[in-house]
C-alpha positions in Angstrom: 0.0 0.0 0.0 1.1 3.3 -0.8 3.3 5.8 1.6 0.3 8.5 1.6 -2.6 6.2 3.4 -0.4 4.5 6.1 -1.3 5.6 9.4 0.8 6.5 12.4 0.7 4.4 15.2 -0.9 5.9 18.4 2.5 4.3 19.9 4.8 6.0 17.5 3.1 9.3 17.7 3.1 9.3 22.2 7.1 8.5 21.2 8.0 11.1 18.8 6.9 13.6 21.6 9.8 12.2 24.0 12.5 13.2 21.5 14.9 16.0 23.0 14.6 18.6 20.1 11.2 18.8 19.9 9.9 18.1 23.3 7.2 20.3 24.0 7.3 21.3 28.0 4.3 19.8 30.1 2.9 23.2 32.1 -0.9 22.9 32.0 -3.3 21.9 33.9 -7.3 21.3 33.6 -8.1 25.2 34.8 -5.3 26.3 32.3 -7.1 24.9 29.6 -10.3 25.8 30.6 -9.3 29.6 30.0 -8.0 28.3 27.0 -10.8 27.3 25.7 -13.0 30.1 27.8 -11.1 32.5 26.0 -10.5 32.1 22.7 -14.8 31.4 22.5 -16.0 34.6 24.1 -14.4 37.1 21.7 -15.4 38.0 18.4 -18.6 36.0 18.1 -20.3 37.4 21.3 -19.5 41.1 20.7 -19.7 42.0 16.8 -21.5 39.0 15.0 -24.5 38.0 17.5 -25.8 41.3 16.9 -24.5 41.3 13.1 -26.5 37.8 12.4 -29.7 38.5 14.3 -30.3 41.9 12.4 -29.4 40.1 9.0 -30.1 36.6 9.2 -32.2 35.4 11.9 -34.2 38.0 14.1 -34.8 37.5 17.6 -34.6 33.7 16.9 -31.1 34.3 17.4 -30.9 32.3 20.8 -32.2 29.1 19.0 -29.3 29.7 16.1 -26.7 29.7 18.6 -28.8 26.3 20.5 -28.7 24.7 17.2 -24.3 25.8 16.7 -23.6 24.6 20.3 -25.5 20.7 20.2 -23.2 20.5 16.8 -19.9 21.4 19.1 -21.0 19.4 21.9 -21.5 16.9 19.8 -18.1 17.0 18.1 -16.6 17.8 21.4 -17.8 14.6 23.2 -15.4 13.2 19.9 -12.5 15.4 20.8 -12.3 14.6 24.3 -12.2 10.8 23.6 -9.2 11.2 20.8 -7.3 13.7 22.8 -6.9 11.9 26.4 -6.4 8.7 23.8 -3.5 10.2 21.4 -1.8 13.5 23.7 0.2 14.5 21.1 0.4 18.0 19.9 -1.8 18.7 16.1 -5.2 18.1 17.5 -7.2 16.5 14.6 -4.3 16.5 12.0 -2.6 14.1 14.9 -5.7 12.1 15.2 -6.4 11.9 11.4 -2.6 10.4 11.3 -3.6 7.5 13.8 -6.9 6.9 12.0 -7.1 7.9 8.3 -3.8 7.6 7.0 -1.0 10.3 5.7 -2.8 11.5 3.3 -6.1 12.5 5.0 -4.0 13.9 8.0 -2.5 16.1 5.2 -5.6 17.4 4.5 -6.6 18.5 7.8 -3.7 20.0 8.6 -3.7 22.4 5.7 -7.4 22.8 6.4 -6.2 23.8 10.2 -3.8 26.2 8.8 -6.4 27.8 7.1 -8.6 27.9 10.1 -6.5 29.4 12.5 -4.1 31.9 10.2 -8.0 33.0 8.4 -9.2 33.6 11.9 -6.3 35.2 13.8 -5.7 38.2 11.2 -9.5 38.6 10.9 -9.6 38.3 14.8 -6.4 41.2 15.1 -8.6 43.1 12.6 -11.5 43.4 15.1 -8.8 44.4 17.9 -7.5 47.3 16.0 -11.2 48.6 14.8 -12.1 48.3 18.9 -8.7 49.9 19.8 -9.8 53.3 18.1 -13.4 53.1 19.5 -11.6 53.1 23.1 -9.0 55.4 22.9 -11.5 57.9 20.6 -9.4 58.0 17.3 -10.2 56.7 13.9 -8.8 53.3 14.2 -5.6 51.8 13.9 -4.9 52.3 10.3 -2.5 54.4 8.2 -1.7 54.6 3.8 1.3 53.4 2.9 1.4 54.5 -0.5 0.3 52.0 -3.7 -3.5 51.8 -2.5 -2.4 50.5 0.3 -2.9 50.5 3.7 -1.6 49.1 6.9 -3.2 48.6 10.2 -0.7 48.8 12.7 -3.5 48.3 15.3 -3.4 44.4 13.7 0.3 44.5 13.7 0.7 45.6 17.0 -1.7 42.8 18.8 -0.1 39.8 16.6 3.3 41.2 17.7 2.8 41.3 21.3 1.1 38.0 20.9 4.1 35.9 18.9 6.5 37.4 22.3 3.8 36.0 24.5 3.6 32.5 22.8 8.0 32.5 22.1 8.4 33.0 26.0 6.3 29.7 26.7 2.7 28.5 27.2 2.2 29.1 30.7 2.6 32.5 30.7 0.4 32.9 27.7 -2.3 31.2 29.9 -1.6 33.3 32.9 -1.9 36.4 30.7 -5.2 34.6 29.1 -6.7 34.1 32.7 -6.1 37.5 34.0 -7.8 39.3 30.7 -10.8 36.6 30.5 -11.8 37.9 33.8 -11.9 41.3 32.7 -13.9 40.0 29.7 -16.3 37.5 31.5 -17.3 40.3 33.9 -18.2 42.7 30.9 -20.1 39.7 29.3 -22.4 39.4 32.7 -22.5 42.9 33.2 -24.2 43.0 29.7 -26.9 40.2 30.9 -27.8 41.9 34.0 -27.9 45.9 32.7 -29.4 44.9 29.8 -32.3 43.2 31.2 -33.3 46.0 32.5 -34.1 47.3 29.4 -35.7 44.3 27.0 -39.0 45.4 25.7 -40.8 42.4 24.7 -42.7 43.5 21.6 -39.3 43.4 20.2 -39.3 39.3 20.5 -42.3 39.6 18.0 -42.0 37.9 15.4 -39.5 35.5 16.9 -39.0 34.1 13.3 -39.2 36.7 11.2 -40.9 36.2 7.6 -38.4 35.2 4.9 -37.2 37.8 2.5 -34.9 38.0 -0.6 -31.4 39.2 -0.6 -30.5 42.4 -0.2 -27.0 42.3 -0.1 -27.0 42.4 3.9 -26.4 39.1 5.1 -28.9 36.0 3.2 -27.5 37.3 -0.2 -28.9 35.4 -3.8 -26.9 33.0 -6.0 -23.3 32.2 -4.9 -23.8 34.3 -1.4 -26.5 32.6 -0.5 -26.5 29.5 1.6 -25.7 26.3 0.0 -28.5 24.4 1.3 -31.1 27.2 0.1 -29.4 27.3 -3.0 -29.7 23.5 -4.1 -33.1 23.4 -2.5 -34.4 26.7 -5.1 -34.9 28.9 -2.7 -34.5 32.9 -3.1 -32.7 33.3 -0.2 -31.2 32.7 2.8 -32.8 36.4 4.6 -35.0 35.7 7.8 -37.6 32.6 7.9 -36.2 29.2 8.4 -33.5 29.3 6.1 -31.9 32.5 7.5 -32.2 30.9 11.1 -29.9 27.6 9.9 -27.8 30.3 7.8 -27.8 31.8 11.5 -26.6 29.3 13.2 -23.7 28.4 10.5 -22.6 31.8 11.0 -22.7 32.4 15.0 -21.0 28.4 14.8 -17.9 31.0 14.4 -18.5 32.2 18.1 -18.1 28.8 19.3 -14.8 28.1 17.5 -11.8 27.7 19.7 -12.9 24.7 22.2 -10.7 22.1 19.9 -8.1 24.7 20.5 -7.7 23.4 23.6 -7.0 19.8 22.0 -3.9 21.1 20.3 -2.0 21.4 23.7 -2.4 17.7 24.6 0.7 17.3 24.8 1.6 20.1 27.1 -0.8 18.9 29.6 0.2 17.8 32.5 -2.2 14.9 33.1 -4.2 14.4 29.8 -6.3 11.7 29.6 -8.1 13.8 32.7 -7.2 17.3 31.9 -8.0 18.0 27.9 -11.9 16.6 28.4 -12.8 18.7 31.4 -11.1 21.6 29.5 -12.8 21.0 26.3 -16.2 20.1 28.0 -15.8 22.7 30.4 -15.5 25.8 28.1 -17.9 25.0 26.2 -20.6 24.9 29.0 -19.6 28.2 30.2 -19.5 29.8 27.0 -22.7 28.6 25.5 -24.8 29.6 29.0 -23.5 33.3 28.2 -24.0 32.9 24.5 -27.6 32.5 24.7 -28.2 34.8 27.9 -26.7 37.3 25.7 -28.4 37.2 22.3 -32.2 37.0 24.5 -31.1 40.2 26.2 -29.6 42.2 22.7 -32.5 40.8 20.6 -35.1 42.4 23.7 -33.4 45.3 24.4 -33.7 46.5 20.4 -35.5 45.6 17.0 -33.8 43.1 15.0 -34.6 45.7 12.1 -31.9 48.2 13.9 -29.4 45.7 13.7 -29.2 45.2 10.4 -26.1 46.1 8.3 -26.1 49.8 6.1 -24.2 50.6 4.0 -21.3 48.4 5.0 -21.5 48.8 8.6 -22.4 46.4 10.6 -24.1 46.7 14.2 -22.3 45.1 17.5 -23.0 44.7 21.3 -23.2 48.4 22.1 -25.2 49.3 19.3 -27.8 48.0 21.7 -26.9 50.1 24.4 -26.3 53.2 23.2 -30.1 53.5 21.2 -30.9 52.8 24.7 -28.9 55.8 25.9 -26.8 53.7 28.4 -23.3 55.2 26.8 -21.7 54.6 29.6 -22.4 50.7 29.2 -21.7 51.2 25.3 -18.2 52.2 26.2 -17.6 49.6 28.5 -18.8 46.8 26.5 -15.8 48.3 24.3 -13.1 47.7 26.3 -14.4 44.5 27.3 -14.7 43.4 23.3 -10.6 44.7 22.7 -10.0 42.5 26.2 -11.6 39.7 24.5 -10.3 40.1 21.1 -6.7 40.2 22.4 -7.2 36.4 23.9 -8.6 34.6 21.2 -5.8 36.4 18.9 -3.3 34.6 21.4 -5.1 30.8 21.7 -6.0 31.0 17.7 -2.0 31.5 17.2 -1.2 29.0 20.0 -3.2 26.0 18.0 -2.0 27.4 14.2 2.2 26.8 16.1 1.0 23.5 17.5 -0.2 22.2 14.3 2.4 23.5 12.1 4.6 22.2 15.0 3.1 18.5 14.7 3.2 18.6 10.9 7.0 19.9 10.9 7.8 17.0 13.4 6.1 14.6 10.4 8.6 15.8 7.8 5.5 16.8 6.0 6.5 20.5 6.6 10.6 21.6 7.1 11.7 18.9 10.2 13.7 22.3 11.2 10.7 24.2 11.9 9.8 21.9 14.3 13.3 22.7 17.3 12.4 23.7 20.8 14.0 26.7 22.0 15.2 27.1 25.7 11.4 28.0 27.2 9.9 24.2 25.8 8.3 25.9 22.6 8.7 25.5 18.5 10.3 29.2 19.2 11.1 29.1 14.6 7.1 27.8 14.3 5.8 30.5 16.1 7.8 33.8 14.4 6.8 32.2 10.8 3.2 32.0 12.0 3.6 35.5 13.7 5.1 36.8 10.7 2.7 35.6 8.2 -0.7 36.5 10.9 0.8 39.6 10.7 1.0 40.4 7.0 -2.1 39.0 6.7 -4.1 41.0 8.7 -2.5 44.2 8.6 -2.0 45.0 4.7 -4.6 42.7 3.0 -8.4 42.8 3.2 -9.5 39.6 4.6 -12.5 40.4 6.7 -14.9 38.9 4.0 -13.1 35.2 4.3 -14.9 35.0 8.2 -17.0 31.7 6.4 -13.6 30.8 5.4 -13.0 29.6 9.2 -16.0 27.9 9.9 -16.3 26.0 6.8 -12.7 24.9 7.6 -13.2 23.6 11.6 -16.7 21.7 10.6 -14.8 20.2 8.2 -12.1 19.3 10.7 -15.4 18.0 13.3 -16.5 15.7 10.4 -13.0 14.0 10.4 -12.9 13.5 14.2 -15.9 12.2 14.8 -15.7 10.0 12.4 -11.8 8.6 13.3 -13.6 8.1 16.9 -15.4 5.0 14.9 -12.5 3.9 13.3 -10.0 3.7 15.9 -12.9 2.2 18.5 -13.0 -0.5 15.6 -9.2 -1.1 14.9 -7.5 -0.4 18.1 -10.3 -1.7 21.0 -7.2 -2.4 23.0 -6.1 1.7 23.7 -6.2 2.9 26.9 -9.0 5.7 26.8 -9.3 8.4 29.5 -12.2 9.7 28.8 -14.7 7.9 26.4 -17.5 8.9 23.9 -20.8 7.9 25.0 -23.3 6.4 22.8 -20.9 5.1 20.2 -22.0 4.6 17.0 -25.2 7.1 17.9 -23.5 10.3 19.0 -20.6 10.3 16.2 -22.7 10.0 13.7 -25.0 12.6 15.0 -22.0 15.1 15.1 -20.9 14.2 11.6 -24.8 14.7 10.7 -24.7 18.0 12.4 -21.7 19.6 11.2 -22.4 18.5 7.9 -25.8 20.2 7.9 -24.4 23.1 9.1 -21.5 23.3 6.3 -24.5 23.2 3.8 -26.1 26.2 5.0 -22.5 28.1 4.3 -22.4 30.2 1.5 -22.0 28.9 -1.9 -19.2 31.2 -2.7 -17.2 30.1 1.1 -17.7 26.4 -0.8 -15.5 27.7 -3.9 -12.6 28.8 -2.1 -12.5 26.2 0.2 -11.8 23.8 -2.6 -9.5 25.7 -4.2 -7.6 25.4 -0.9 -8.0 22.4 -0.9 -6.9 21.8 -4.5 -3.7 23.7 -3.4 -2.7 21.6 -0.4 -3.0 18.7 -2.6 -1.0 20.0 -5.2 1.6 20.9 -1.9 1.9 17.2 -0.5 2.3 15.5 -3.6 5.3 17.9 -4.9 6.7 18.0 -1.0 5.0 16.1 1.7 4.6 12.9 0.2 8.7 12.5 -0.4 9.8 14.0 2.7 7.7 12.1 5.0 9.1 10.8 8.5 6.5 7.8 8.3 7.1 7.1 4.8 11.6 6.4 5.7 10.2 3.9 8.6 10.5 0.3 7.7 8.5 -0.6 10.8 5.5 1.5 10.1 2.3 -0.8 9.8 -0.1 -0.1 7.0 -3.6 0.5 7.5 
């Protein structure tokens, strides 16, 4: 059998993290990776696009969007938590994908992970400079640098104290983590419990609002629309049923991070108990405050006010301040560019580790994969610094947001099903934590995320395959030659 579909041994990949040059440092414990996972989810999703997707998408059935998003994580989490306390090795489902699907396949997800977490990181450090001028009262973090061009320095600065951060080690990354998702969590309550005090319940009516066409605000026609609405004829994805699924594909983005938390496995100190409360953990929290935050912001305001004009979009204090509570308008501010600057850090923590993993593999440079004096891929994390940076501060990426969620359900799909794989070939593996329900629940959270991929944009389908298209094109002329696996005479075939 070909080099590209043998799979790594769950043996030889516990092993390969014992060797001196690329040992990753074990630090973390079960409350470091719950802040992981705490706060790379509240960020983004819970400050610009809950308020973004109800006025565009869903209406006030914006709670049962983000209901609908987190059974499809918890479902793929449940998976997750099973691979990761079975296989603690750093590359979260590029790792797993090795021990289960082959070389080949792992490839695949790993470039699909690269996607995920560069596409989100720069459109994440984006958000952090736009919030950084709201606080401090000037335009933004922006200047021209001649050619049509433009470069946010705001985006520069964030992914450059954030690449020191992750050089000088893990632990302190999570200390710094802990210390601003308080700051953030508090904001995030103080927005349930001041806002209640202003919901008007007409504005719940109607909950489901009637379907409408496109407008170019959010359901779109043709290629923007949502896959699912497109093969099924319909004219749009705005409002009704179809926007509320097109909803919940879109807030899914909110929820992204939690199988972060799996890509430091092998950092863990004890992870076959450890990564599943951490994974499991976060997501609880974060999907309590989800939907006690979109039931407050679609009350306290008409979905109609929400909606996106002329380019702009409404966010968390929009709410507030057409409620004249400025004071909580600014607040919410400072809370969003605390939030924004911890889900930059966790996002660029799990694009190292895979890149790490993959480097370790020989399918990406074996030097990129060294250890530096502090336990981490020191040469990993500048290159992903470096190219975050670029990324987000000269180029326009903001409209490639899909790009990220398409990528991580894809990555879902893959784990959940390897869970039935490796239950079937390797029975005998020692499993700290274990799915329950097995065959049931996987297949429900392939179900799921595959459901929720077809309600993505036709157009976020397109350049996903050309990605993919380009990663195969990448393993075939590199990968496949240079493989660690494929030089091992000892390496069973699947």
């Amino acid at each position: 059998m070909t080099t590209r579909w043998r799979t790594k041994s769950v043996e030889q990949s516990i092993a390969d993290t014992d060797e001196p040059s690329t040992r990753l440092r074990k630090d973390l414990t079960w409350w470091d990776l719950t802040v992981f996972g705490v706060s790379v989810v509240i960020g983004a999703g819970i400050f610009t696009i809950t308020a973004s997707t109800a006025g565009n998408l869903t209406g006030p059935a914006i709670s049962i969007s983000f209901l609908i998003a987190a059974v499809a994580c918890g479902l793929a989490a449940l998976c997750y938590a099973e691979f990761a306390s079975t296989v603690p090795v750093a590359g979260s489902a590029y790792t797993f994908s090795y021990a289960t699907f082959g070389e080949f396949v792992a490839w695949i997800i790993g470039w699909d992970l690269i996607l995920e977490f560069a596409v989100a990181a720069a459109v994440v450090a984006k958000g952090w400079s736009s919030y950084l001028g709201t606080v401090f009262n000037f335009g933004g973090g922006t200047m021209q640098i001649g050619g049509g061009l433009t470069l946010d320095w705001g985006a520069l600065l964030i992914i450059a104290v954030v690449t020191f951060l992750l050089a000088r080690g893990t632990k302190i990354s999570a200390m710094v983590s802990l210390v601003i998702t308080v700051i953030k969590v508090s904001v995030v309550l103080l927005v349930v419990f001041v806002g209640a005090f202003y919901i008007n319940t007409a504005n719940y009516t109607p909950f489901i609002p009637p379907a409408e066409s496109g407008d170019g605000s959010g359901g779109g026609t043709g290629a923007e629309q949502s896959l699912f609405s497109l093969l099924t004829g319909a004219e749009g994805s705005h409002y009704g049923w179809y926007g509320l699924l097109a909803g919940a594909s879109i807030v899914f983005f909110a929820f992204i991070g939690f199988d972060i938390v799996a890509t430091t496995a092998e950092e863990t100190r004890n992870p076959q108990r450890d990564v599943p409360r951490g994974i499991l953990g976060s997501l609880a929290i974060v999907t309590v405050l989800y939907v006690a935050v979109s039931v407050v912001l679609s009350g306290m305001v008409s979905y109609r006010d929400l909606k996106t004009v002329d380019g702009e979009s409404a966010n968390l204090a929009t709410a507030f301040a057409q409620n004249g509570v400025d004071w909580a308008a600014k607040v919410i501010s400072i809370g969003a560019l605390a939030g924004l600057t911890t889900v930059v850090i966790v996002l660029m923590l799990g694009q190292t580790r895979v890149l790490f993993a993959m480097s370790r593999d020989g399918l990406m440079p074996r030097q990129l994969a060294k250890t530096g004096p502090h336990g981490t891929p020191v040469r990993t994390t500048l290159i992903v610094g470096g190219a975050v940076a670029v990324a987000a501060s000269v180029f326009p990426i903001g409209k490639l947001e899909e790009m990220v969620n398409i990528g991580t359900l894809f990555a879902f799909v893959l784990v959940s099903a390897g869970v039935l794989v490796l239950r079937r070939t390797r029975p005998d593996l020692p499993r700290g934590f274990r799915t329950p329900l097995v065959p049931v629940l996987p297949v429900a959270a392939i179900l799921a995320c595959v459901w929720l991929m077809l309600n993505l944009t036709g157009l976020t389908w397109i350049r996903f395959l050309i990605w993919m298209a380009i990663g195969v094109v990448i393993y075939f002329l590199y990968g496949r030659r240079r493989s660690v696996l494929a030089t091992r005479d000892t390496t069973p075939t699947a």
